[in-house]
MILORO-63779 format. One line per field, with one value per residue (C-alpha): x, y, z; residue number from 1. Coordinates in nm, 2 decimals. Layout:
<pts>
east: X,...
north: Y,...
up: Z,...
num: NUM,...
</pts>
This chain:
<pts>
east: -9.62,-9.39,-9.31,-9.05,-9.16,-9.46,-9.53,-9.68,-9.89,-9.85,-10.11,-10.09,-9.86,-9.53,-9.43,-9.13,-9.20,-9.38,-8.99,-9.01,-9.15,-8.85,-8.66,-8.96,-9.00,-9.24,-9.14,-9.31,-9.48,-9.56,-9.84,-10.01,-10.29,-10.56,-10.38,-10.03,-10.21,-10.35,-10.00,-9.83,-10.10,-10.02,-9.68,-9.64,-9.95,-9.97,-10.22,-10.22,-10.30,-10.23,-10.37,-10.27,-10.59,-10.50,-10.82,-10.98,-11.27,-11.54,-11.42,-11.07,-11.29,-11.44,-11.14,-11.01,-11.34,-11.31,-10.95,-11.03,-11.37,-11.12,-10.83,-11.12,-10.84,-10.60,-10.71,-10.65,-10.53,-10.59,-10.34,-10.49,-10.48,-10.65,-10.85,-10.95,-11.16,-11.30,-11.46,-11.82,-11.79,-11.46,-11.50,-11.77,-11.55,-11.28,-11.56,-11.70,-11.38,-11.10,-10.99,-10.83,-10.71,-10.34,-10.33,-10.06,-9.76,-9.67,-9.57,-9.35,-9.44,-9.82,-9.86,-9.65,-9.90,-10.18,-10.04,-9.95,-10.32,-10.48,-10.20,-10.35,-10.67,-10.58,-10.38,-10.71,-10.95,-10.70,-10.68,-11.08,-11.09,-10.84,-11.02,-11.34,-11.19,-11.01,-11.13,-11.23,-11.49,-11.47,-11.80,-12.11,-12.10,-11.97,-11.74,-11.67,-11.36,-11.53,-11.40,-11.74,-11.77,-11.38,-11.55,-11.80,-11.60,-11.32,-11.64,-11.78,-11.45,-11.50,-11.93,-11.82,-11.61,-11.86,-12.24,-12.43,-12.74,-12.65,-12.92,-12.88,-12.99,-13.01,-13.19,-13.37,-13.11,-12.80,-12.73,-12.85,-12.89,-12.55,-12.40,-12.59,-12.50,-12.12,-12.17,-12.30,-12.00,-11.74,-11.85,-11.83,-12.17,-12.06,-12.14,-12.43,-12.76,-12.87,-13.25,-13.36,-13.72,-13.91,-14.10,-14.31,-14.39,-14.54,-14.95,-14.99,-15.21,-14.91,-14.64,-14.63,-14.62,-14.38,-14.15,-14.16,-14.34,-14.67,-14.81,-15.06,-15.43,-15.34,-15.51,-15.75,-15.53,-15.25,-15.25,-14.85,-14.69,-14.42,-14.09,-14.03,-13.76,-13.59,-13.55,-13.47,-13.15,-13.02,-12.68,-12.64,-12.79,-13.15,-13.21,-13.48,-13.52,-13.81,-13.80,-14.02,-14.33,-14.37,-14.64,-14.67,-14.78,-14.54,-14.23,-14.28,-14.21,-13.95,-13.87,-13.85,-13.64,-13.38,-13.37,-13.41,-13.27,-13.57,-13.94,-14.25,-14.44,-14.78,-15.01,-14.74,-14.63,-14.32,-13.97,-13.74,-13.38,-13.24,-12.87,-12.92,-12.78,-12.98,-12.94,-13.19,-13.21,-13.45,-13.51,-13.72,-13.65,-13.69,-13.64,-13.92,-14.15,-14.07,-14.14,-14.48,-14.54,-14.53,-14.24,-14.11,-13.84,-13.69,-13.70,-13.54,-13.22,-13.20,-13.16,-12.98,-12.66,-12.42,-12.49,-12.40,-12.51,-12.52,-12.42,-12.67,-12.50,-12.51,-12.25,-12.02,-11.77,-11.61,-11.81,-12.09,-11.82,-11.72,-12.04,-12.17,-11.86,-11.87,-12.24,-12.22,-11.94,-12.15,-12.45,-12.32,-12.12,-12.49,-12.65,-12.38,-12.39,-12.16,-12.20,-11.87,-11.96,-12.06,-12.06,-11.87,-12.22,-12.41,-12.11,-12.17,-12.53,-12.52,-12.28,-12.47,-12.78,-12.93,-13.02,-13.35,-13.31,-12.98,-12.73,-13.06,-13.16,-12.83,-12.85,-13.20,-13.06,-12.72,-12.89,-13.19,-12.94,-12.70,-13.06,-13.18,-12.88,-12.86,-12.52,-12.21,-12.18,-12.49,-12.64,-12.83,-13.14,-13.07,-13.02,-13.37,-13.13,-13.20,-13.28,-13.67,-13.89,-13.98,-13.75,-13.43,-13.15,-12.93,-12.82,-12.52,-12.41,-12.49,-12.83,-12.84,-12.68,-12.91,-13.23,-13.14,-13.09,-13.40,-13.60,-13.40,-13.50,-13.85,-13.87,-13.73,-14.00,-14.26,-14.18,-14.12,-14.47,-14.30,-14.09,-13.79,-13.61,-13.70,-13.63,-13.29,-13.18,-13.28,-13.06,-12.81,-12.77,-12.80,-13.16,-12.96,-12.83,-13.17,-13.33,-13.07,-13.10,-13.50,-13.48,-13.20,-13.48,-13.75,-13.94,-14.00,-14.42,-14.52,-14.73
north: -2.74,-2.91,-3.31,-3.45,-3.79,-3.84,-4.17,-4.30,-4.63,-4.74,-5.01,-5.14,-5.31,-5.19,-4.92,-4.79,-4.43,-4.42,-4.37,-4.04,-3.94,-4.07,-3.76,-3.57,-3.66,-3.90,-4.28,-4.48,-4.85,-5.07,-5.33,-5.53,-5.66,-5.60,-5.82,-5.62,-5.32,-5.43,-5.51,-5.22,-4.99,-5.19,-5.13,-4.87,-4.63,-4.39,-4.09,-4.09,-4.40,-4.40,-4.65,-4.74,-4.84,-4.99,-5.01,-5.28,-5.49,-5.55,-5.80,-5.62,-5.30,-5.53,-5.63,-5.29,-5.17,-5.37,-5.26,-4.94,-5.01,-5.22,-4.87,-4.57,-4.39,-4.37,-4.08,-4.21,-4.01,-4.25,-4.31,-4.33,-4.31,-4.14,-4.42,-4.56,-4.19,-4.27,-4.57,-4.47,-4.74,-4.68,-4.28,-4.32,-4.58,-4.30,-4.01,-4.26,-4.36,-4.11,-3.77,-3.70,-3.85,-3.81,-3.89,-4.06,-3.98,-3.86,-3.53,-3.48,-3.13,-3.18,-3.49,-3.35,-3.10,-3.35,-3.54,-3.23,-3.12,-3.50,-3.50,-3.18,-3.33,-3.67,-3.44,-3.19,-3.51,-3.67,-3.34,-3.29,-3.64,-3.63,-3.27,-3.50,-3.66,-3.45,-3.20,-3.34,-3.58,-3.72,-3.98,-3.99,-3.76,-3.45,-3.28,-2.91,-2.66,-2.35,-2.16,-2.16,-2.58,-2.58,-2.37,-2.65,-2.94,-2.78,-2.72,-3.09,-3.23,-3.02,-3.12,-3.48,-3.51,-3.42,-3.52,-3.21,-3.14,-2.99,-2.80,-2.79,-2.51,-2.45,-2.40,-2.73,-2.99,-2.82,-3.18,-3.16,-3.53,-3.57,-3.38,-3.53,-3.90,-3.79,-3.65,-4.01,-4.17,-3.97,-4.00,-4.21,-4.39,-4.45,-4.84,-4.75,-4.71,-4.35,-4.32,-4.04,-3.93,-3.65,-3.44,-3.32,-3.63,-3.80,-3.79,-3.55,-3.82,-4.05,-3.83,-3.91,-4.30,-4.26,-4.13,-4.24,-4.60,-4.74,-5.05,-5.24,-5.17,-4.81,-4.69,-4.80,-4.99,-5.05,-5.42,-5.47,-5.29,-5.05,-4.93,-4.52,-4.37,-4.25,-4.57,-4.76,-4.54,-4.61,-4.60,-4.42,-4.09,-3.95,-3.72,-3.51,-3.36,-3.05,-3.03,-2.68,-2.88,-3.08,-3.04,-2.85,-3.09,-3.33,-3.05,-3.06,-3.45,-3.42,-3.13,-3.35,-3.63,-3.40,-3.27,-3.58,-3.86,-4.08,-4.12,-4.26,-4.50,-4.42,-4.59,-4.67,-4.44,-4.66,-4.43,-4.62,-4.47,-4.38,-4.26,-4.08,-3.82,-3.56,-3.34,-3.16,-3.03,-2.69,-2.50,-2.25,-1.98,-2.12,-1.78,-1.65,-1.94,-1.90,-1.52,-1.62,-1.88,-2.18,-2.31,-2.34,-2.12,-2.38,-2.66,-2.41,-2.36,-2.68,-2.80,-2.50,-2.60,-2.63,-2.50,-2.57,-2.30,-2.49,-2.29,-2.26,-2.39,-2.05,-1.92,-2.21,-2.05,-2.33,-2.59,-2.61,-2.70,-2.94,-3.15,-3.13,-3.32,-3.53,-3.65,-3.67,-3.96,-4.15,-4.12,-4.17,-4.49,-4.58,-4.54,-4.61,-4.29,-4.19,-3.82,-3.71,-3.40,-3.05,-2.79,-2.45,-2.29,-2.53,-2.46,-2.11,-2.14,-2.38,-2.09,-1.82,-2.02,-1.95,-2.32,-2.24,-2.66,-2.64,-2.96,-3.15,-2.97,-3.00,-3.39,-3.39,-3.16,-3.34,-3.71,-3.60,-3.42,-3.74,-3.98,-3.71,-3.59,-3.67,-3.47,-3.51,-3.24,-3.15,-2.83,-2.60,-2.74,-3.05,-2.88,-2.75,-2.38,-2.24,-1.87,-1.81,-1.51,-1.36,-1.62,-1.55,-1.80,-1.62,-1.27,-1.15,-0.87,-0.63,-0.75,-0.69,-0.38,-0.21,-0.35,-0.26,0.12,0.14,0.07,0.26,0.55,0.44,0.43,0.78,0.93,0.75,0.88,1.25,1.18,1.26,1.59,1.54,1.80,1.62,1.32,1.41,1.56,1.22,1.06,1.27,1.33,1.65,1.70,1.67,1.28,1.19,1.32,1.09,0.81,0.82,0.84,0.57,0.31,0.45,0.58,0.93,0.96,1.17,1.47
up: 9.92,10.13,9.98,10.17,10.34,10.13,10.02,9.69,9.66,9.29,9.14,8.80,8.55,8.54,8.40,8.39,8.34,8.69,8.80,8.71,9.00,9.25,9.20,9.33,9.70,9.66,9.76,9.54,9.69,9.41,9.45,9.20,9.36,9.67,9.88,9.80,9.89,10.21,10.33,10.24,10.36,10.73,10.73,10.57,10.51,10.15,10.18,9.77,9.52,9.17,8.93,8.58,8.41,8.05,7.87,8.16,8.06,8.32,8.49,8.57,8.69,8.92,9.10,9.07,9.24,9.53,9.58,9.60,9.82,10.09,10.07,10.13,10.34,10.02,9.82,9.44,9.10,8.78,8.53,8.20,7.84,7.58,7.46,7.84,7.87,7.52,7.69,7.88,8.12,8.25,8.22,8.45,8.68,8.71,8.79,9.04,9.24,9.19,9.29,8.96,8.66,8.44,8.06,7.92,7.81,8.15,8.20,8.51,8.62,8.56,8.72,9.05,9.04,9.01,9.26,9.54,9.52,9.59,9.86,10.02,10.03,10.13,10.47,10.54,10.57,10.75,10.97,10.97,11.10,11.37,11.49,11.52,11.78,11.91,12.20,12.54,12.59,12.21,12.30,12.21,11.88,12.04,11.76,11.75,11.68,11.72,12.06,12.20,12.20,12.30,12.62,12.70,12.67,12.93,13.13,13.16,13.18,13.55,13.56,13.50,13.81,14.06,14.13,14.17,14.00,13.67,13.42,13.05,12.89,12.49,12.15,12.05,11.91,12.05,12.15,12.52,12.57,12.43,12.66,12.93,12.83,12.78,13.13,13.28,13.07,13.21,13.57,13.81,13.78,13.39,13.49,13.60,13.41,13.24,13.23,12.97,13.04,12.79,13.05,12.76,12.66,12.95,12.96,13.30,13.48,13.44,13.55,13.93,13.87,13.56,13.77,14.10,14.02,14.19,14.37,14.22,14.28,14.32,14.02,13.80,13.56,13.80,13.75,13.90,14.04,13.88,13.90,13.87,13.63,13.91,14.10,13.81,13.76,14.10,14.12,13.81,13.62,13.54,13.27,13.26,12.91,12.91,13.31,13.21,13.10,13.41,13.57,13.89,14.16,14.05,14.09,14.46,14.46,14.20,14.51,14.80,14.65,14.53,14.91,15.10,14.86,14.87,14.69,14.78,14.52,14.45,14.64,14.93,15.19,15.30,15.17,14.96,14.95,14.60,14.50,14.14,13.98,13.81,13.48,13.39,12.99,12.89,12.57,12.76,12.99,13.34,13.52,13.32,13.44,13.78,13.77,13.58,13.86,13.65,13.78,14.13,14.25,14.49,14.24,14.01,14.22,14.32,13.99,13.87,14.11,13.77,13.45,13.11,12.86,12.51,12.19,11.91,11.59,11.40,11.66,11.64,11.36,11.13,11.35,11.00,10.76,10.99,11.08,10.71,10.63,10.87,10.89,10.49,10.52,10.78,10.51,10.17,10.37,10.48,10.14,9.92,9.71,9.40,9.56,9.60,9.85,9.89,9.58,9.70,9.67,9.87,10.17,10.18,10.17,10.47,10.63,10.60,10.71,11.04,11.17,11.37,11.47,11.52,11.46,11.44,11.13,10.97,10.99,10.82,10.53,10.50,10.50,10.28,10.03,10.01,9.91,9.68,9.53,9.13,9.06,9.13,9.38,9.67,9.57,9.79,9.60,9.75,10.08,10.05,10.13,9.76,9.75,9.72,9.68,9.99,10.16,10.41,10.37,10.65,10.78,10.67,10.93,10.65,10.68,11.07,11.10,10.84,11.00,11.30,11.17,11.04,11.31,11.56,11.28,11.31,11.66,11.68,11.41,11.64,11.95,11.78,11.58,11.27,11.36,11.19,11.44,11.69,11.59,11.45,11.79,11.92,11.72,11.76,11.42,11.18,10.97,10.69,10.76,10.91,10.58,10.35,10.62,10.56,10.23,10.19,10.41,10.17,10.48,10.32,10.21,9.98,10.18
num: 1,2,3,4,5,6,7,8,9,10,11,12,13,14,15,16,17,18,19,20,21,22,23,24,25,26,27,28,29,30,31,32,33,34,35,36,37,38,39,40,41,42,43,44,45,46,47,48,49,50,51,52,53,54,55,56,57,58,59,60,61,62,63,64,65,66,67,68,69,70,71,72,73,74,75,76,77,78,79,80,81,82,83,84,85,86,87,88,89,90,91,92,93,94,95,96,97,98,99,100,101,102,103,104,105,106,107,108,109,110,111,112,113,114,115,116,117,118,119,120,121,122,123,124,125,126,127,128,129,130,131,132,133,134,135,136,137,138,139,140,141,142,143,144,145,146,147,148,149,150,151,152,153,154,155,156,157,158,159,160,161,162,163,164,165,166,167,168,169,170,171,172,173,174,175,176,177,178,179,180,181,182,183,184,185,186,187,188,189,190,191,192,193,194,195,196,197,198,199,200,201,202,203,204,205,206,207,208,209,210,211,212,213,214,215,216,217,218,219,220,221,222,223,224,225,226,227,228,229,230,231,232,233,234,235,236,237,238,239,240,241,242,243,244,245,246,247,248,249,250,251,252,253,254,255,256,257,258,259,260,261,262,263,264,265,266,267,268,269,270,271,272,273,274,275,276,277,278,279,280,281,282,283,284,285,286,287,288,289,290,291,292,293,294,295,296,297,298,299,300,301,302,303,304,305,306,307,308,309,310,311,312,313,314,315,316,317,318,319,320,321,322,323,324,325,326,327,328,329,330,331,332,333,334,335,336,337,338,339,340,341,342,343,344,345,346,347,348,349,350,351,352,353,354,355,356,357,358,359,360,361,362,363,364,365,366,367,368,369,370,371,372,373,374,375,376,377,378,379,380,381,382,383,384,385,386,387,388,389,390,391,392,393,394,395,396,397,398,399,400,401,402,403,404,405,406,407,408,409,410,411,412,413,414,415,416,417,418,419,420,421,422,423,424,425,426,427,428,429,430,431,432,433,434,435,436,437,438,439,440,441,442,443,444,445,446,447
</pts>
């Protein structure tokens, strides 16, 4: 690994042999106390910390503790001897707070070593962090790497610009109402007001006045008189999450404002001019509900003017790795956990698993495993992803591909009703293969 320019933040006593290191392309900052650190880490930032801890009694770890709580940025390597590790209290300060640890007497070469790997670290969260905010529209908790998110966000960088109807389409939590608010925040009507409304949520009696508003006395229960979603984000943006589940006599109205710019309040006939902007979010297939009549074909392409397919987490290569990381520092912050992060297993678990809810579920798993966690290091026990009995983790494309050969196998015995010949010429393959193939998938009966 490359060293030149790499800087060194030293905290301790002194001691001389710490000079060592000069002649290894580290620049060395010496501080002795928080306030030194805070200083140098303004003017001149380290990525590494190394601390001499000589045998410190509990009230030293206590102001040692709060220098490294104020310097989280600095990644930090201990510099101890023998007898400090002998010591439970500070052994367990040193597990709780540092990357690594160097025994005294100091040897060069091992401590470079030490040093170049807490380094590497220090640059990769650095990196991971930088990534986060990195691609287009960086609001609203949008992070991604993978080429499929690097596709949307070039995409409503273009949506943003322009005020036609756009629909969302996804898996539930993909992150549609992120997209839509990061939408509203990088248009033009970002000082105006974004109304979110849950289609699926509203009671279907309620619908008509929930959105458009009502005069009082117009219902039973209509005691003032009420302002609609949509008119109360004039001049701005309306969100319509599950526009599927709304009922059909209010899609005509829904209809007629989108065409004509204007509703009517229940109870009123007078028409009250509104200037919104609408996105419109689904998890279910909308052309299928328009082909089953459920939903209406002109409402459908009205809305449907732009559209922004949202990627299902399992296809957003590298993007797991990412987020886990990410929404486990915003938690163990939160909670103030001694968890230090993911094991290697619990990674690849979470990489190989299929996410059915998407980011949403990974938030739930990360934040449960960071309360529950009693090691050092989240395991896929704490993910709730452990291995079980008659229980799918993931699909490796091993996993796929073979499935999918054994039914296409089935399918052909089927249709041939068990003539192998037949079957096999079918298949396009010899009797011979389709025999072993059959036998391999354990779909040869005895008889």
């Amino acid at each position: 690994m490359n060293t030149e320019g790499k800087r060194l933040l030293y905290v301790g006593a002194d001691f001389p042999d710490i000079n060592v290191l000069s002649g290894t392309s580290w620049h060395i900052d010496k501080a002795r106390s928080t306030a030194d650190v805070l200083a140098l880490q303004h003017e001149t930032p380290s990525d590494v910390g190394l601390m001499y801890l000589n045998n410190p009694d509990d009230t030293a770890l206590h102001e040692l503790e709060e220098c490294l709580q104020v310097c989280q940025s600095l990644q930090w390597v201990a510099l101890v001897t023998p007898k400090v590790l002998e010591n439970n209290e500070c052994a367990e300060f040193i597990y709780n707070y540092f990357e690594d640890y160097h025994t005294l007497p100091i040897d060069t070469e091992r401590l470079r070593i030490t040093l170049g790997h807490v380094y590497g670290m220090a640059r990769l969260k650095k990196q991971l962090s930088e990534r986060q905010g990195d691609p287009g529209l960086p609001s609203h908790q949008m992070f991604g790497q993978s080429p499929q998110m690097r596709e949307l966000f070039r995409q409503l960088e273009k949506v943003a610009r322009v005020g036609s109807p756009v629909l969302l389409s996804g898996e539930s939590g993909t992150g549609k109402e992120l997209v839509a608010r990061a939408l509203h925040h990088h248009s033009s009507r970002r000082n105006g007001p974004f109304v979110a409304v849950n289609c699926g949520a509203m009671p279907e009696k309620l619908v008509q006045s929930e959105l458009f508003g009502h005069e009082k006395g117009a219902f039973t229960g209509a005691m003032t008189r009420k302002t609609g979603k949509i008119e109360a984000a004039s001049g701005g943006t309306i969100f319509l999450d599950e526009i599927g589940d709304l009922p059909y006599e209010a899609q005509a109205n829904l209809l007629r404002f989108l065409q004509e710019g204007t509703i009517e309040r229940v109870g009123n006939t007078e028409v009250t001019d509104v200037d919104v902007r609408v996105l419109a979010a689904t998890h279910v297939d909308l052309e299928k509900a328009v082909e089953q009549g459920r939903f209406r074909e002109d409402l459908y392409y009205r809305l449907n003017v732009l559209r922004l397919n949202l990627p299902p987490l399992r296809e957003r290569e590298g993007d797991v790795d990412l987020l886990a990381n990410m929404f486990f520092n915003i938690f163990s912050e939160e909670n103030g956990t001694k968890v230090k992060g993911f094991s290697k297993h619990a990674m690849k678990m979470m990489q190989h698993h299929t996410w059915p809810g998407n980011v949403r579920e990974l938030i739930n798993r990360v934040q449960r495993a960071v309360i529950m966690a009693e090691s050092r290091l989240i395991t896929p026990q704490d993910l709730g992803l452990e291995k079980r009995k008659g229980q799918r983790v993931g699909c490796s494309l091993f996993d796929v591909r073979h499935r999918a050969e054994k039914k296409v196998i089935m399918d052909a015995l089927t249709r041939a009703n068990n003539n192998v010949s037949e079957a096999s010429r079918v298949l396009g393959v010899s009797r011979v293969t389709l025999y072993r193939l059959m036998h391999k998938y354990d779909l040869v009966k005895s008889g």
